[in-house]
Each structure stands twice: as C-alpha cells, then as structure tokens.
N, C-alpha and C positions, 0 to 999 in steps of 0.2 A: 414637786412631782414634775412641774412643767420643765424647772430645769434641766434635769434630768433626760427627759426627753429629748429635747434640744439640741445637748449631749450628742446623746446617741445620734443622731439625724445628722450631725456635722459627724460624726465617725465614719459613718456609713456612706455620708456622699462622701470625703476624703477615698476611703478604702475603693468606691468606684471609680473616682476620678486616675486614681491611682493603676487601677488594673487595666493590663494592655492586652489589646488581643493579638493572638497571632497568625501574620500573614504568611503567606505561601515562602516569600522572601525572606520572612527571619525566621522560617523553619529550615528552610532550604541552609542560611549562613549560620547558623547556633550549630548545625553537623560538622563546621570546620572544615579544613581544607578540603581530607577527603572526598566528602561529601558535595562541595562547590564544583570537583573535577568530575567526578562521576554523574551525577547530576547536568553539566555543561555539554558531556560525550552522551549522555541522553538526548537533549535537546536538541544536539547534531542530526541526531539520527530521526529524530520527530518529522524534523523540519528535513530531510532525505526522503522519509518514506511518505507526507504529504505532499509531493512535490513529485513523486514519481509515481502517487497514485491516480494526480489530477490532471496529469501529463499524458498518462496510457488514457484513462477515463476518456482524456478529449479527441484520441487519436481513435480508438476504439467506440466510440459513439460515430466519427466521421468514418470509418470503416464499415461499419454497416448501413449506412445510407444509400439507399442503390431506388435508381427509378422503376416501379411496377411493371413498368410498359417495357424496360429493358430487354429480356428474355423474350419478350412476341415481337419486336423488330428484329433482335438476333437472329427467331426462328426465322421470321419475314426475307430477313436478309439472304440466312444459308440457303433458304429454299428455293431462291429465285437466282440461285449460284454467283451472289454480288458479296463476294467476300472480301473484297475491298473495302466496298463500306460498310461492313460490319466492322471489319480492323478497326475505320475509322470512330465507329459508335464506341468500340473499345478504349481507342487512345483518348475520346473527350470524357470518357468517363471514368473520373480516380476512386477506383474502390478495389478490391483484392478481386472482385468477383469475375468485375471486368479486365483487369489483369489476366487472371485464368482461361477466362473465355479468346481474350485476344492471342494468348499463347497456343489455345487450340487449334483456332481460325487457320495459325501459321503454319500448321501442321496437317492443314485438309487434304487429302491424296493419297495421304500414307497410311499403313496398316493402322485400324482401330487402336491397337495393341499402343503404338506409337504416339499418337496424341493422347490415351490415358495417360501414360507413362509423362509426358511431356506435361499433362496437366497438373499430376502429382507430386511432379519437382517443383514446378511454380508456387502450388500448394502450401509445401514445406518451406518456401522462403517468405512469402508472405503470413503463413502463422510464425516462422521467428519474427518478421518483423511486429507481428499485434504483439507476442510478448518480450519483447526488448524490455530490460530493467526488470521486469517484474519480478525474478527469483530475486534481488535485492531485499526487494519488499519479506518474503520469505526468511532472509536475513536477518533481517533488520526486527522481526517476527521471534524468532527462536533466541538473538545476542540483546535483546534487548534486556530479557528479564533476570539473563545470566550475568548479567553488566550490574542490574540491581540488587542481585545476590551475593558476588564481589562486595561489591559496599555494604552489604550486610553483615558480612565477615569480618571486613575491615573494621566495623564498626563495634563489633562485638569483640576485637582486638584489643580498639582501642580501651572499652570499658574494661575488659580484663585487666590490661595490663595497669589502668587507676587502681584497681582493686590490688593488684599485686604490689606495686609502688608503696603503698600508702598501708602495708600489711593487714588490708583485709576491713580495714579502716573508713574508707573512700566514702566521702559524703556522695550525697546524692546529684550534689550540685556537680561534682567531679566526674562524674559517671557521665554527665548529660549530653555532650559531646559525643560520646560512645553511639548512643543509644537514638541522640537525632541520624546522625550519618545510619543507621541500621535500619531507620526505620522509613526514613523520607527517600534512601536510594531504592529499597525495594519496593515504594510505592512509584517511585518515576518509572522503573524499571519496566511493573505490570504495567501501565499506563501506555506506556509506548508502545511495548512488545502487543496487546490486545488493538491496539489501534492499527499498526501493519498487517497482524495478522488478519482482521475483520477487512481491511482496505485488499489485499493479499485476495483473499476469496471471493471477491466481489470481483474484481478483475477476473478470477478464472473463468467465473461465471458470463460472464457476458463476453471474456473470447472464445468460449465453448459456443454462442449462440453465435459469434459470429464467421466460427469456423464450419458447423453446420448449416447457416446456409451456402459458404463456398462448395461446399458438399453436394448439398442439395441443387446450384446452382450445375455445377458440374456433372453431374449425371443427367440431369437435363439436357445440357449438352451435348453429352453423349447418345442418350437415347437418339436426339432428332439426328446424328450425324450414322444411326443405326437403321433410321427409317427406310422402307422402301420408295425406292424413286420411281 
C-alpha cells in the first residue's frame, strides 16, 4: 500500500515540476509573427500616449499656478495709472493669465471693445498651447482597440485557414497560433485604447479648470478697466 503511494507522490511532483506557467512573454510569442507586430505597434503607442499625458499633466499643473496676490497688485497697479509696472508684474510672471493680462495692459486707452477683443485672441493662443498633443491621445484612444481587433481577425484567419488546410481535421495544437494572436492582440488593444482614453479625459479636465480661471481672471480685468475714475 505504501508503495503505491509513493508511486503516486513521485507522479504528481514529476506532473508539477513538469507544468509551466505562462507569462505575459510567451503568451505574447506562442500568437506568432502576427501577433509579435501588432502587439509591438501597441506598445508604441502606450509609451506615446504616456509620454504625452505626463508631458501636458506637467505643463498644465505649471499653468495654473498663479500668485493670489497677483490680481490686487494688478488692480493696485492700474488704479494708480503705473502701467508700466504692471507690464512688468506681467513679463516676471509665466502663466497664461499673466499673459492675458499683459496683453490688455498694452491695450489701455482704447475702446473697451478693443482690449476684449485683444484679450480673446491671446486667449485662443494660449488654450492651443495647454492642448498641444493632446488630440493624439484621442487617437491613440479610439486606433488602439481597432489595431487589437485587426489581430483578432487576423488571428481568427489564421485558425481558419489550419482548419481548412488540414480538411476540417486541425488539432488543437494547430489552431493555437490562431487563437493566441486573437486573443492576446485584443486584450493589448483594450488596454492601451482605455489607458489614453482615461489619460485623454483627465487632461480636458483640468485644461477646462485651467481655462476658466483665464476666464475669470479676464473679466476681472475688465471689470476694473470698466470702473469709475
């Protein structure tokens, strides 16, 4: 009886020593070529659109940094008609808002109508500059998972066409090929695509907040250049 046992015990660790697990890498290479290219133009685009989310993220955090006290020395400034150095509070300080504001400053004397106007172009060039790149991300958003759908096809091609080959015949082990590439490109696919697009909406997010307060910052402005003297 104990033999026996024994037996078994040496079967069973053999059978686990034996079984291998599988990693990310030889799931990825068992999908064959297809699958290694499609998968590789995945990971291009990973590493693109984390690279352009943490690029805006750090321009876009340094974009909305602006001193509290900026706007009561601006007012400070205009009111005591030293618009010189207000320009100057402007040029030492790099932020869109101050931008704006220094754009107006340049434009004191002239119809209201004209420093809006003048504020609103500046406006527009510094919210393109907060989203530079970032329809990329959008891109990179919507072809990612269409890229893993490709390989899906492909893959479901390739199992077809074993099946066809081999008259309907096709082991399993023939198939396998097929059915990695089908399965592993539309999991890289989602992966990517759900990671730009998540990374994609966080950026709109916080150049919405940082385009409101250039907003808010500019009507202020205008208000005090509306005040009675």
């Amino acid at each position: 009886m104990m033999l026996f046992q024994d037996v078994a015990r040496n079967v069973a660790e053999e059978a686990l020593s034996e079984e291998k697990t599988l990693s990310v890498a030889d799931l990825i290479i068992s999908g064959g070529p297809g699958s290694i290219i499609i998968v590789l133009i995945l990971f291009v685009l990973l590493f693109v659109a984390l690279y352009i989310y943490f690029e805006r993220m750090f321009a876009i955090k340094a974009a909305s940094r602006i001193d509290k006290n900026f706007m009561n020395q601006i007012r400070d400034h205009v009111s005591n008609g030293k618009l010189e150095a207000g320009k100057n509070l402007c040029e030492q300080t790099d932020s869109p808002v101050a931008r704006l504001i220094e754009k107006g400053i340049s434009r004191v004397g002239k119809p209201l109508e004209d420093i809006n106007k003048a504020i609103e172009n500046a406006g527009t060039l510094e919210v393109y500059k907060l989203e530079k790149n970032v329809s990329i991300l959008a891109t990179v958003a919507g072809a990612a998972p269409m890229i893993g759908f490709l390989g899906t096809v492909i893959g479901m091609i390739i199992a077809f066409h074993e099946m066809a080959s081999s008259g309907g015949q096709a082991e399993i082990g023939a198939l396998a090929s097929g059915i990695y590439t089908a399965m592993t490109t539309t999991v890289a696919g989602l992966i990517v695509g759900i990671i730009a697009y998540i990374g994609y909406n966080h950026l709109v997010v916080r150049t919405d907040k940082v385009v409101h307060q250039m907003e808010a910052n500019a009507v202020e402005f205008l208000d005090l250049l509306n005040e009675p003297t």
